[in-house]
mmCIF file as gemmi writes it, N, C-alpha and C atoms, coordinates in Angstrom:
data_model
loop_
_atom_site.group_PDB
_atom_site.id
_atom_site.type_symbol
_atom_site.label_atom_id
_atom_site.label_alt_id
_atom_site.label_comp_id
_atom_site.label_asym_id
_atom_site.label_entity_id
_atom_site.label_seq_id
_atom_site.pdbx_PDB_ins_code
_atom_site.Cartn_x
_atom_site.Cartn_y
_atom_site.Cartn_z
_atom_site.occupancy
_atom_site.B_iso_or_equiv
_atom_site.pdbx_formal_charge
_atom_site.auth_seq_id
_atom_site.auth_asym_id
_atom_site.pdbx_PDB_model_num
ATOM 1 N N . UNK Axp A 1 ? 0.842 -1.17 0 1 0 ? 1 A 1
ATOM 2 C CA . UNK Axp A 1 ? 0 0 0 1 0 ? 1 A 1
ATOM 3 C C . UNK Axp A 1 ? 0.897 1.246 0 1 0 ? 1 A 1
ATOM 4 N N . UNK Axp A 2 ? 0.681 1.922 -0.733 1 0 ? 2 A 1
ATOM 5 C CA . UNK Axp A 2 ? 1.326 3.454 -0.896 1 0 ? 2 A 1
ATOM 6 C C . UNK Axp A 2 ? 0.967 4.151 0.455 1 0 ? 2 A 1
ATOM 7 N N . UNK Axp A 3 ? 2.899 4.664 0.645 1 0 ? 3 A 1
ATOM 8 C CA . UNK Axp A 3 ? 2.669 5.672 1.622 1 0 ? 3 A 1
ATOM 9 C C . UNK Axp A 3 ? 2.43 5.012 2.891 1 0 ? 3 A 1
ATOM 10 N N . UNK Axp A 4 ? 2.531 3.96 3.305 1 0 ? 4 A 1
ATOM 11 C CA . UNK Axp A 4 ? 2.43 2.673 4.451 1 0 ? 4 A 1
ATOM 12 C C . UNK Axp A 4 ? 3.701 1.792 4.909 1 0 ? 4 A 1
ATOM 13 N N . UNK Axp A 5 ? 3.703 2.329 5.611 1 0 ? 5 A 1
ATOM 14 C CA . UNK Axp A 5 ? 5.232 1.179 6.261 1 0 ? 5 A 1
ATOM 15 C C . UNK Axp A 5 ? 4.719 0.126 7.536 1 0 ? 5 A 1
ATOM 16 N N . UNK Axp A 6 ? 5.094 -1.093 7.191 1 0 ? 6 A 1
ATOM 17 C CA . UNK Axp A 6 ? 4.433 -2.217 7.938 1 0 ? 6 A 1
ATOM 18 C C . UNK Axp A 6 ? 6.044 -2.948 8.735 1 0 ? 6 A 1
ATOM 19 N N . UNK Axp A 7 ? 5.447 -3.007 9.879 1 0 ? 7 A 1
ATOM 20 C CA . UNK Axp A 7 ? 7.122 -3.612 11.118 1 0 ? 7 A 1
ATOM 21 C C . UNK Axp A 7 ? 6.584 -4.839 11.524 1 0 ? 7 A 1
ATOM 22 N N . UNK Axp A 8 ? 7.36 -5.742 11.383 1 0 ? 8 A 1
ATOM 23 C CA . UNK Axp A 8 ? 6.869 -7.177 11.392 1 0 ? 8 A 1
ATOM 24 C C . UNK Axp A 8 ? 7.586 -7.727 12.646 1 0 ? 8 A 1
ATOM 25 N N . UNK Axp A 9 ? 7.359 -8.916 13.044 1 0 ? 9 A 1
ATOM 26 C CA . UNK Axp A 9 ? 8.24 -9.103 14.378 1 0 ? 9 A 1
ATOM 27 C C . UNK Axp A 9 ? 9.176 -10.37 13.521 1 0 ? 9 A 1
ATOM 28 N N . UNK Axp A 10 ? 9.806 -11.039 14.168 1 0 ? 10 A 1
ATOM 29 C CA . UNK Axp A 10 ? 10.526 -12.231 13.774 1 0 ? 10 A 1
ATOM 30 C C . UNK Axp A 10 ? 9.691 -13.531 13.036 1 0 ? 10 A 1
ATOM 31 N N . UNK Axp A 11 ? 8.619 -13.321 13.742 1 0 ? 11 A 1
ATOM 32 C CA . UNK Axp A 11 ? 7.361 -14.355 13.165 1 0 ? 11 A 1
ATOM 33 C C . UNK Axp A 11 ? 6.812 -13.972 12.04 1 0 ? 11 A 1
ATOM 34 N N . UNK Axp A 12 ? 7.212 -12.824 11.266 1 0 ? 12 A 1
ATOM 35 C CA . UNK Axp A 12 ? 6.181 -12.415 10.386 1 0 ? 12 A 1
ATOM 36 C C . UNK Axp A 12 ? 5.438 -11.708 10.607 1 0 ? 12 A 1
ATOM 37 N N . UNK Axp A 13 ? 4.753 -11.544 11.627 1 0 ? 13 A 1
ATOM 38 C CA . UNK Axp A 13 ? 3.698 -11.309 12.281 1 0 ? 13 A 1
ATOM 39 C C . UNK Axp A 13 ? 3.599 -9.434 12.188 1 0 ? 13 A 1
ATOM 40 N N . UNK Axp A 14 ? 2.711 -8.614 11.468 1 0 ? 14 A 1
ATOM 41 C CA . UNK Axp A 14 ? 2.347 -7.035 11.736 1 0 ? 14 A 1
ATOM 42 C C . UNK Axp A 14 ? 1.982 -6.988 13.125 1 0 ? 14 A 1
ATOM 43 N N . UNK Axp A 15 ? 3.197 -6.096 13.481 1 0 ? 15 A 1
ATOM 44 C CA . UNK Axp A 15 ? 3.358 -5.271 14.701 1 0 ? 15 A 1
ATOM 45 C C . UNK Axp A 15 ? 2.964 -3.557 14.636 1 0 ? 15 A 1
ATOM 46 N N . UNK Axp A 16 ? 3.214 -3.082 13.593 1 0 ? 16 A 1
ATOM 47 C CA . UNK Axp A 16 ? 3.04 -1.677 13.407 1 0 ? 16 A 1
ATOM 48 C C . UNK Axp A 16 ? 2.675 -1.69 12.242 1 0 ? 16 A 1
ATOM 49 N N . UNK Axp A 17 ? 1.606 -0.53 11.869 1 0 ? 17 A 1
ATOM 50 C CA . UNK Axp A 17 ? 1.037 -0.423 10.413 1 0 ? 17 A 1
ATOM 51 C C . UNK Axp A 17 ? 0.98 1.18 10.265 1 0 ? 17 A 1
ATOM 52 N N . UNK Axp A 18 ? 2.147 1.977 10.017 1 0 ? 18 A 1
ATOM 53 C CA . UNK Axp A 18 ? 1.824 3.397 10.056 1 0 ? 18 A 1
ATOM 54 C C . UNK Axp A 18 ? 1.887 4.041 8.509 1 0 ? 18 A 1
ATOM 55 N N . UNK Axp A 19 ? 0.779 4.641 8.479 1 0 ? 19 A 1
ATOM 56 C CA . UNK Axp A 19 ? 0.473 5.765 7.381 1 0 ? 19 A 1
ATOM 57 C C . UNK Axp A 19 ? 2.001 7.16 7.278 1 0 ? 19 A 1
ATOM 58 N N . UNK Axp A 20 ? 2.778 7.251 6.457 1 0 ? 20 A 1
ATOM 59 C CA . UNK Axp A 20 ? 3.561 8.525 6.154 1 0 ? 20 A 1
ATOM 60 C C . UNK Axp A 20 ? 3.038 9.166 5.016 1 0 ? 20 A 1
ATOM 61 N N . UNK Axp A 21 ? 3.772 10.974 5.735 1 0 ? 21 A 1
ATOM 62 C CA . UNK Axp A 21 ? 4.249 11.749 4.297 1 0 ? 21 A 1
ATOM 63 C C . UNK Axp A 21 ? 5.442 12.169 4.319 1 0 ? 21 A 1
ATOM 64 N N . UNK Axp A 22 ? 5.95 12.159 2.969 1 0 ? 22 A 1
ATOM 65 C CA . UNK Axp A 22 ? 7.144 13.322 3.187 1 0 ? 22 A 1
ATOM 66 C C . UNK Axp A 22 ? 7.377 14.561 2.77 1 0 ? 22 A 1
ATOM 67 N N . UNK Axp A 23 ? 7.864 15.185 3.277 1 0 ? 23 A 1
ATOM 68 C CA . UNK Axp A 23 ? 8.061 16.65 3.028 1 0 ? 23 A 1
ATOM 69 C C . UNK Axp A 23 ? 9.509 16.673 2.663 1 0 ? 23 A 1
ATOM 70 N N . UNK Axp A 24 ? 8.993 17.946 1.732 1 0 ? 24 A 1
ATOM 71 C CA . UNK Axp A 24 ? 10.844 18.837 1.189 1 0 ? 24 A 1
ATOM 72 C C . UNK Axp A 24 ? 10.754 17.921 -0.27 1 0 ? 24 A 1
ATOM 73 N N . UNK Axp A 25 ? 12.112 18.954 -0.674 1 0 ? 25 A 1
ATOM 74 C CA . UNK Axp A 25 ? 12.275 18.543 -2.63 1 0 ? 25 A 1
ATOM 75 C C . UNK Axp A 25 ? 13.516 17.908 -2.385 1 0 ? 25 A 1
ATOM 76 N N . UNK Axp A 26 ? 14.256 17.888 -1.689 1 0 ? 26 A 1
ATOM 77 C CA . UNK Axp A 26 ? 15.885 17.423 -1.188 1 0 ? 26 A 1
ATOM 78 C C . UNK Axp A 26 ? 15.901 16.592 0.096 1 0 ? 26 A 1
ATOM 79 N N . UNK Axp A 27 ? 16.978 15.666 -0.023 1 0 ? 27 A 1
ATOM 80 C CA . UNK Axp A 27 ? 17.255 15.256 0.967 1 0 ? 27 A 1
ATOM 81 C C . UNK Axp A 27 ? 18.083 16.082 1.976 1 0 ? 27 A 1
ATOM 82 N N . UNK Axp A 28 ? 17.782 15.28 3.311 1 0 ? 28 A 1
ATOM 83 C CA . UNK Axp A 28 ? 17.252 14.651 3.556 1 0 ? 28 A 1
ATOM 84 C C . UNK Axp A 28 ? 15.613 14.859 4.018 1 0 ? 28 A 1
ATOM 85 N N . UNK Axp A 29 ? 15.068 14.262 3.66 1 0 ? 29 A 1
ATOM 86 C CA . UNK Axp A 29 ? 13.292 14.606 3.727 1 0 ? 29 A 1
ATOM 87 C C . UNK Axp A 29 ? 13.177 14.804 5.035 1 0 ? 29 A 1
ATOM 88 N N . UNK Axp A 30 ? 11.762 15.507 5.553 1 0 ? 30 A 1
ATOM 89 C CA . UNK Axp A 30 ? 11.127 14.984 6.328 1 0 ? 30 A 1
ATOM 90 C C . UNK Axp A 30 ? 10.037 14.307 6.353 1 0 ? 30 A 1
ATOM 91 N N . UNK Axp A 31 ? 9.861 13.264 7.439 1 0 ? 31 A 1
ATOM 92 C CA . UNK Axp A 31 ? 8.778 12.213 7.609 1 0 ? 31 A 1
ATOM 93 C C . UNK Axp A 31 ? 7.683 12.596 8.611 1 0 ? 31 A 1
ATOM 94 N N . UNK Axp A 32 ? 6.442 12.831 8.288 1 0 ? 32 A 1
ATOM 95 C CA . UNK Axp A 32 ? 5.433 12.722 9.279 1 0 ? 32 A 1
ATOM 96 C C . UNK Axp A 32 ? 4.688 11.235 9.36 1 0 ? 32 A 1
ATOM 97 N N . UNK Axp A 33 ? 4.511 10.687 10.709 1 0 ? 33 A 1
ATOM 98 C CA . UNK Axp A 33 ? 4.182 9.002 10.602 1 0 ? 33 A 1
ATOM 99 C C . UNK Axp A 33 ? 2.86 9.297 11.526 1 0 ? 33 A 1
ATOM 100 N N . UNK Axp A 34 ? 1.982 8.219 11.1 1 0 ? 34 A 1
ATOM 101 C CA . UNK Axp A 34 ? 0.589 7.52 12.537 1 0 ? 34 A 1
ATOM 102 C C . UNK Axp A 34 ? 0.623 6.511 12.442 1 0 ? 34 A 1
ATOM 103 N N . UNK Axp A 35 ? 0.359 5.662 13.632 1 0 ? 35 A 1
ATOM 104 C CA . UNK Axp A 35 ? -0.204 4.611 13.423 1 0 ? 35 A 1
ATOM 105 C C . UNK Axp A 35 ? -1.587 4.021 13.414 1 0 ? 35 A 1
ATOM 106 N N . UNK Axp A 36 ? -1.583 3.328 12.155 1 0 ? 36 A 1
ATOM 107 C CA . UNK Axp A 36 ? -2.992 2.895 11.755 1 0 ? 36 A 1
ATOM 108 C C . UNK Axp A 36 ? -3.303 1.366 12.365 1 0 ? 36 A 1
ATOM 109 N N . UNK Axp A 37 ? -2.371 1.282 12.782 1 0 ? 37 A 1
ATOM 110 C CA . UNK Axp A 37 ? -2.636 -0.263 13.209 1 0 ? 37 A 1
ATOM 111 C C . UNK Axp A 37 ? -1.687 -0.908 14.069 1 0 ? 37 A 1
ATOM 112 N N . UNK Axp A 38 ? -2.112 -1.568 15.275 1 0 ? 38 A 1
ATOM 113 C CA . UNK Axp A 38 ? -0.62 -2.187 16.257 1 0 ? 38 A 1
ATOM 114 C C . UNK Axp A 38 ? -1.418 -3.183 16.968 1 0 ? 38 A 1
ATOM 115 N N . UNK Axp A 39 ? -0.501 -4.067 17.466 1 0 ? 39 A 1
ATOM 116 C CA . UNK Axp A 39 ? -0.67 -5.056 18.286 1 0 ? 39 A 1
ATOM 117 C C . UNK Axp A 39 ? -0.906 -4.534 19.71 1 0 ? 39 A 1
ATOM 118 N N . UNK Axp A 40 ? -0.437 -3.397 19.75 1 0 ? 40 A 1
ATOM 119 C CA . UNK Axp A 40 ? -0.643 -2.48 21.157 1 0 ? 40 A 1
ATOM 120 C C . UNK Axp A 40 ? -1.466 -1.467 20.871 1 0 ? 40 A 1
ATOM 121 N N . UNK Axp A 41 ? -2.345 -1.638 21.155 1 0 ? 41 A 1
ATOM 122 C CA . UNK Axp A 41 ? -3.964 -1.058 20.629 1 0 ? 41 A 1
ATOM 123 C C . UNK Axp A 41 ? -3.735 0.529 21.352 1 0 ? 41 A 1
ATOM 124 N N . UNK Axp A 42 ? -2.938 0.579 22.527 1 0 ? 42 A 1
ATOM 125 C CA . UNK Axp A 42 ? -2.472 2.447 22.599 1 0 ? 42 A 1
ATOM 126 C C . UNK Axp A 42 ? -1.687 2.819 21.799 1 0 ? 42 A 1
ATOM 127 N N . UNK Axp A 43 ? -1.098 2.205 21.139 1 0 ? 43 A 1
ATOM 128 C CA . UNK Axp A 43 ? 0.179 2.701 20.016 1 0 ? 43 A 1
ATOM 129 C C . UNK Axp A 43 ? -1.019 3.876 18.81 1 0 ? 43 A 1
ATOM 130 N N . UNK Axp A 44 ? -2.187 2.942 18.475 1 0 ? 44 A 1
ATOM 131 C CA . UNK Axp A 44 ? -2.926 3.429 17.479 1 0 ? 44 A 1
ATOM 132 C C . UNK Axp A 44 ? -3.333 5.138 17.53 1 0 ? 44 A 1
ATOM 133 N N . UNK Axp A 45 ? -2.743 5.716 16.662 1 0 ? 45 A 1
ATOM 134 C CA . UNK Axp A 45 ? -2.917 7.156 16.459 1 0 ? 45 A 1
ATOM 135 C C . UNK Axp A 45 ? -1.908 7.79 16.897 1 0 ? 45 A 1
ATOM 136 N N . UNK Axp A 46 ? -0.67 7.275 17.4 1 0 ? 46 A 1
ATOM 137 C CA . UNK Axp A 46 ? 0.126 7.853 17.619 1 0 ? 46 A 1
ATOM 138 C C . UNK Axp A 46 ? 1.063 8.55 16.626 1 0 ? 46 A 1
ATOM 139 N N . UNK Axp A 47 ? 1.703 9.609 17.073 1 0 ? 47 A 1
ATOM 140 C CA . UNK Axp A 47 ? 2.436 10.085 15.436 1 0 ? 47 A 1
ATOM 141 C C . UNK Axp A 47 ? 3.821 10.524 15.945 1 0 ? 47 A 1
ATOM 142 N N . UNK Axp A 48 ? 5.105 10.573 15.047 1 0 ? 48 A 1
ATOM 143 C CA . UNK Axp A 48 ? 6.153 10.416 15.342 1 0 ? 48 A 1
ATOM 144 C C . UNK Axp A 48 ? 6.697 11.294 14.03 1 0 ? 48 A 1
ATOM 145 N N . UNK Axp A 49 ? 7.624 12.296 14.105 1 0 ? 49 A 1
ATOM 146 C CA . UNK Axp A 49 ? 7.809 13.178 13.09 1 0 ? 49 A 1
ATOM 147 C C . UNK Axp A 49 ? 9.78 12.962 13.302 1 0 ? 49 A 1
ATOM 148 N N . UNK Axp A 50 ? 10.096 12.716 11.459 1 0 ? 50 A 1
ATOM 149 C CA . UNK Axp A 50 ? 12.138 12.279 11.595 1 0 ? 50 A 1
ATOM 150 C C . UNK Axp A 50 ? 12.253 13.249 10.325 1 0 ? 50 A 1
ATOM 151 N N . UNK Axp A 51 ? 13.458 12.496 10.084 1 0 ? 51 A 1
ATOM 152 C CA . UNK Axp A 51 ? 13.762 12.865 8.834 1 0 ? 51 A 1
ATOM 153 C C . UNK Axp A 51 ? 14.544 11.366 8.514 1 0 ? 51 A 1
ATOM 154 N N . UNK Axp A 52 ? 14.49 11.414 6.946 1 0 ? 52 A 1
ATOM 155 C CA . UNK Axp A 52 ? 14.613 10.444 6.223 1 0 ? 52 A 1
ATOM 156 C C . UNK Axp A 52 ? 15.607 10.399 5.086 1 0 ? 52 A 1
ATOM 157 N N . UNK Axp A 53 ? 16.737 9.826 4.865 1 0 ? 53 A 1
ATOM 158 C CA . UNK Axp A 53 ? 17.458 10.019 3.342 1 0 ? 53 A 1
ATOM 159 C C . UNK Axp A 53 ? 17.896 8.444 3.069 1 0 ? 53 A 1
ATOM 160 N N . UNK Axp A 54 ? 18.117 8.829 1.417 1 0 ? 54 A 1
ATOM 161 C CA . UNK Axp A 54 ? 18.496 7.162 0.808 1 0 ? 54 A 1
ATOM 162 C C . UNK Axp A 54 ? 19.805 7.458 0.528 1 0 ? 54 A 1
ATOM 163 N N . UNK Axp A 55 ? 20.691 6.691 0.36 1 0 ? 55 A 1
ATOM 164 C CA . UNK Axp A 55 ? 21.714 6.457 -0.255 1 0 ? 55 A 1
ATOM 165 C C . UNK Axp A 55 ? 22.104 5.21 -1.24 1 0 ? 55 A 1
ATOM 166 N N . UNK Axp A 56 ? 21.92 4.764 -2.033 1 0 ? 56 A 1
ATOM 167 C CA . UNK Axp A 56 ? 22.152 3.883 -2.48 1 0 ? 56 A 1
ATOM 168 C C . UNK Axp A 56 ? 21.089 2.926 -1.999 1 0 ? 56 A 1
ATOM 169 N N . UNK Axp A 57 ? 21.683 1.372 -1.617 1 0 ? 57 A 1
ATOM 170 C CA . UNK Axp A 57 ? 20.685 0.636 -1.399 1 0 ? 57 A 1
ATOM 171 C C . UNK Axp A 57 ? 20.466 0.822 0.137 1 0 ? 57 A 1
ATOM 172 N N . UNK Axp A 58 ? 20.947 1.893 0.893 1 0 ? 58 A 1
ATOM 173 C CA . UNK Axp A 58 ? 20.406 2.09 2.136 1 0 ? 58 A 1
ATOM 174 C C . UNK Axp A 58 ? 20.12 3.548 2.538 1 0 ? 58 A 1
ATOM 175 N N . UNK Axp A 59 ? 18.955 2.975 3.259 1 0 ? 59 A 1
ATOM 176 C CA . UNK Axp A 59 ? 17.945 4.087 3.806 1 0 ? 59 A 1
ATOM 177 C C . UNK Axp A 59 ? 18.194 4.1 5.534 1 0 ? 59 A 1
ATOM 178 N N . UNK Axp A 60 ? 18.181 5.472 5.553 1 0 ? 60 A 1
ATOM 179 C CA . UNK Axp A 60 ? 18.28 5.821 7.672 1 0 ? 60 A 1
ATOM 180 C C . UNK Axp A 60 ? 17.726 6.499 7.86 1 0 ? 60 A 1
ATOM 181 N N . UNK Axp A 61 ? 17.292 6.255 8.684 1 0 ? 61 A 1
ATOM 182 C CA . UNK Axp A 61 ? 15.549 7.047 9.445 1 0 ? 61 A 1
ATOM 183 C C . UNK Axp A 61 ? 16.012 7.531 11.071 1 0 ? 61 A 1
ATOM 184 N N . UNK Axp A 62 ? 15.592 8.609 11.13 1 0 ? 62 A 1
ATOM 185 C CA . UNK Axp A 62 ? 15.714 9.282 12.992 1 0 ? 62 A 1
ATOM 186 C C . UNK Axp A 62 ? 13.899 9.81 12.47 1 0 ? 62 A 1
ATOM 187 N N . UNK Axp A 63 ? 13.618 9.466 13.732 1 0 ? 63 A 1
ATOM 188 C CA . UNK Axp A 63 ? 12.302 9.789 14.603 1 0 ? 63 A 1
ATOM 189 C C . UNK Axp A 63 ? 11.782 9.731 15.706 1 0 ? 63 A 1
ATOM 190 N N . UNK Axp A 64 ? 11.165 11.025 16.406 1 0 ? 64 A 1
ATOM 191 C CA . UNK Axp A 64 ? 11.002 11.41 17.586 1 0 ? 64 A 1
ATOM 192 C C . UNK Axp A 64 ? 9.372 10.852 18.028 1 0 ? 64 A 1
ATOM 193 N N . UNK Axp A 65 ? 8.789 10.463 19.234 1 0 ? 65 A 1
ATOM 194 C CA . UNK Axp A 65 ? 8.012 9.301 19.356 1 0 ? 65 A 1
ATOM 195 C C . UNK Axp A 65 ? 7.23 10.458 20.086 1 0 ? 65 A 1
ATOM 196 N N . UNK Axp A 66 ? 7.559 11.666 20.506 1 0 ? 66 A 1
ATOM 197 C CA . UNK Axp A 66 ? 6.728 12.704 20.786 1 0 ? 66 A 1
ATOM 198 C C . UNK Axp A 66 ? 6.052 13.321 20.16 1 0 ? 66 A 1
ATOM 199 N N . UNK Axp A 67 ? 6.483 13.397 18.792 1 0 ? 67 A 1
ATOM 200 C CA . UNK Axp A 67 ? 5.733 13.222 17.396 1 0 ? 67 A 1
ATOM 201 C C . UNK Axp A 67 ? 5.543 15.34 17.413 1 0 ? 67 A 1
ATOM 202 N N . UNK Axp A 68 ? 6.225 16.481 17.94 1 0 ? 68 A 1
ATOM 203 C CA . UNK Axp A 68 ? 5.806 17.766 17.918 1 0 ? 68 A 1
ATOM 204 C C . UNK Axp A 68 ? 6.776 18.128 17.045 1 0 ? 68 A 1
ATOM 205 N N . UNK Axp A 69 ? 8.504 17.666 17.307 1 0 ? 69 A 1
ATOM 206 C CA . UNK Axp A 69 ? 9.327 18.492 15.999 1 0 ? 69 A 1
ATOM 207 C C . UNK Axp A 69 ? 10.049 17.772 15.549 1 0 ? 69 A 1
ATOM 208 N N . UNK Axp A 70 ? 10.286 18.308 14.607 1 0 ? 70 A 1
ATOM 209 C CA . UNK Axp A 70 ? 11.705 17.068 13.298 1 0 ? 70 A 1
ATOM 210 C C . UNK Axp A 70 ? 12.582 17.042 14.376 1 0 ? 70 A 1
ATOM 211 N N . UNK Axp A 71 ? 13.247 15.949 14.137 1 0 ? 71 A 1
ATOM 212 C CA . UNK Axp A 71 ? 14.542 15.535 14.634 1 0 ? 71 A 1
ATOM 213 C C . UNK Axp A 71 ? 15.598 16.921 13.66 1 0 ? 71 A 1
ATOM 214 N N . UNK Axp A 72 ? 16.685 17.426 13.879 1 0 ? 72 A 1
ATOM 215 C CA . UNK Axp A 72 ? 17.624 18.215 13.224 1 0 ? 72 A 1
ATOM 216 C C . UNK Axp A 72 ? 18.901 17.786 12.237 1 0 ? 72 A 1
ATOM 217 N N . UNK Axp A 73 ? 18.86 16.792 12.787 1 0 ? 73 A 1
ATOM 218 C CA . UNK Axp A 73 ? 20.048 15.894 12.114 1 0 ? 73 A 1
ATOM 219 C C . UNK Axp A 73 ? 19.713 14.332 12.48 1 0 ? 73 A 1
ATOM 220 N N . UNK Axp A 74 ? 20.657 13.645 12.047 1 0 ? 74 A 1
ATOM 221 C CA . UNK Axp A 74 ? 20.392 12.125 12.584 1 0 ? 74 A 1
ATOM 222 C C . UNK Axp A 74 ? 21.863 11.919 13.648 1 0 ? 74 A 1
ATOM 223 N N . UNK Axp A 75 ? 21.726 12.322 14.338 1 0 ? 75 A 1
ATOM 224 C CA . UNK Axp A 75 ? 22.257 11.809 15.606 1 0 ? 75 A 1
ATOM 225 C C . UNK Axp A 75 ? 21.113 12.229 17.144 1 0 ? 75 A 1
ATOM 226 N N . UNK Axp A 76 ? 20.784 11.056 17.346 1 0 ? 76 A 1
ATOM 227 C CA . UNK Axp A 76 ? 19.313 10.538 18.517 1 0 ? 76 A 1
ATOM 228 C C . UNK Axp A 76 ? 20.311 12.028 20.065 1 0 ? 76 A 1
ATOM 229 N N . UNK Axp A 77 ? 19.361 11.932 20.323 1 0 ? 77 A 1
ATOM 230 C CA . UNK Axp A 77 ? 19.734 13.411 21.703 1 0 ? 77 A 1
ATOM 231 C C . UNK Axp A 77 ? 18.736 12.713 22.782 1 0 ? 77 A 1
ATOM 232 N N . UNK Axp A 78 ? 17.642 11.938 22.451 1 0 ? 78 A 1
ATOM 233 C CA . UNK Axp A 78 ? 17.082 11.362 23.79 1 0 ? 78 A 1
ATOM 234 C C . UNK Axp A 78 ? 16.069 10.03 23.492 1 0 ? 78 A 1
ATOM 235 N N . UNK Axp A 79 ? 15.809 9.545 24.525 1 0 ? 79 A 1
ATOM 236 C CA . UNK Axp A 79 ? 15.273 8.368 24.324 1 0 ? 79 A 1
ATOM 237 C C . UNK Axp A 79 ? 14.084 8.381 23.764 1 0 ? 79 A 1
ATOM 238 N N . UNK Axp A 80 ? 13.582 9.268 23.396 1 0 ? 80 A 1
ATOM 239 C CA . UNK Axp A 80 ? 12.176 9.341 22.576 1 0 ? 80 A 1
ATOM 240 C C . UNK Axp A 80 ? 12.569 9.041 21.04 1 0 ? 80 A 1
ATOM 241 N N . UNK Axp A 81 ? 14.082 9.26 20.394 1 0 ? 81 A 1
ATOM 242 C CA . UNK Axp A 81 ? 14.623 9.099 19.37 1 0 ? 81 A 1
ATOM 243 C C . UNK Axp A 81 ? 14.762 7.777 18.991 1 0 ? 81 A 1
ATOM 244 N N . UNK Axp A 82 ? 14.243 7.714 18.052 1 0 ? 82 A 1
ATOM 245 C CA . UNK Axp A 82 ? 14.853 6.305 17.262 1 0 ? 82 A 1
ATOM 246 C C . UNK Axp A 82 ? 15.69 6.087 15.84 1 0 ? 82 A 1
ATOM 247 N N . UNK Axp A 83 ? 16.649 5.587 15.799 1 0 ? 83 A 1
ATOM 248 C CA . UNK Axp A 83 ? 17.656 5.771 14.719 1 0 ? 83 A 1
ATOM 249 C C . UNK Axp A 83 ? 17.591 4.186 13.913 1 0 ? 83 A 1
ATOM 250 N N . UNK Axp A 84 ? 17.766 4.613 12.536 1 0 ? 84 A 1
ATOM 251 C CA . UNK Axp A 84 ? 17.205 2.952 11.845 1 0 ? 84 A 1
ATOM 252 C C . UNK Axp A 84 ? 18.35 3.551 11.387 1 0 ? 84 A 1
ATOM 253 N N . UNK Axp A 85 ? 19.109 2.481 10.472 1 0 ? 85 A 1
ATOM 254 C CA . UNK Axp A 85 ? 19.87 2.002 8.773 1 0 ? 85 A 1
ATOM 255 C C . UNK Axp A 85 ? 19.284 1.095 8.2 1 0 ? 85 A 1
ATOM 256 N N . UNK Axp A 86 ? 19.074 0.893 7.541 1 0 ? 86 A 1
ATOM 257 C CA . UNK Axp A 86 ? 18.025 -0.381 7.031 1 0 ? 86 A 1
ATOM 258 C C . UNK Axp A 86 ? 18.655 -0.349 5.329 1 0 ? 86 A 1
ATOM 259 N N . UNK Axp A 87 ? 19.398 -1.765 4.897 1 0 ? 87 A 1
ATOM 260 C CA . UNK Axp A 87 ? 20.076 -2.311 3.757 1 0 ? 87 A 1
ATOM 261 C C . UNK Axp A 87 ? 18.73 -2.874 2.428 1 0 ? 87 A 1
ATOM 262 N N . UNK Axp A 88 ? 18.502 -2.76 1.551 1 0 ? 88 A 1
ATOM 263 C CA . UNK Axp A 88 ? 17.93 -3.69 0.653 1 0 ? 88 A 1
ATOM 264 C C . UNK Axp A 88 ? 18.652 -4.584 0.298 1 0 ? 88 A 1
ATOM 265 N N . UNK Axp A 89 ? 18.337 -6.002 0.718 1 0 ? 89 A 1
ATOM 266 C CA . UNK Axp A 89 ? 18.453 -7.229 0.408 1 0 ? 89 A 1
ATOM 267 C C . UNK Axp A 89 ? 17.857 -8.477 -0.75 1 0 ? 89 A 1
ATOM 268 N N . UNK Axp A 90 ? 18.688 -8.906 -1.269 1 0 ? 90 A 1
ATOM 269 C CA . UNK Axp A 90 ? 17.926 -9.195 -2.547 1 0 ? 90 A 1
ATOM 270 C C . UNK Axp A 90 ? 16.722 -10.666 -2.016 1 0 ? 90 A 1
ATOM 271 N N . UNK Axp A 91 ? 15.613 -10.565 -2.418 1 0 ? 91 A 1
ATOM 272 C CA . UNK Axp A 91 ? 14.466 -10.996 -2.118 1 0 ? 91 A 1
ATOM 273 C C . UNK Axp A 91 ? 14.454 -12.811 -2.316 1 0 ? 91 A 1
ATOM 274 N N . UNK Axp A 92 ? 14.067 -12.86 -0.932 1 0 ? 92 A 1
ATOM 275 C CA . UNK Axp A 92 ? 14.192 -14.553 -1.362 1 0 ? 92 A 1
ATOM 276 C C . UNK Axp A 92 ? 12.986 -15.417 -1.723 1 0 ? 92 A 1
């Protein structure tokens, strides 16, 4: 689904189902996120605002779980921060 990022646990299993947009013409973007769907039924509606850039076949994500301002850079400043790298792997 467009515009949907789905977090699976080890089982396969949808853990998080959040709706994004992004903002800006350049990297690195920013990301506004909700969640539309969780296994933790308070998670639902929650929103979390990062920023986002690709490089090649990898993408790194910072986002703040307080969800009021962009993160400034990608280096995390508090535990509300979350910092991804995430590789594309060829599909098995």
């Amino acid at each position: 689904m467009p515009d949907t990022m789905t977090l699976y646990d080890k089982d396969h299993n949808e853990v998080y189902v959040m709706s994004y947009k992004l903002e800006g013409d350049k990297m690195p973007y920013r990301i506004a996120m909700t969640v539309t769907k969780s296994t933790r039924k308070e998670s639902v509606g929650s929103k979390a605002r990062g920023l986002v850039k690709v490089q090649g076949d990898q993408l790194t994500m910072i986002y703040d779980l307080n969800g009021d301002d962009y993160p400034n850079d990608f280096r995390p400043r508090d535990e509300t921060e979350h910092y991804f790298v995430m590789e594309r792997t060829a599909e098995k």
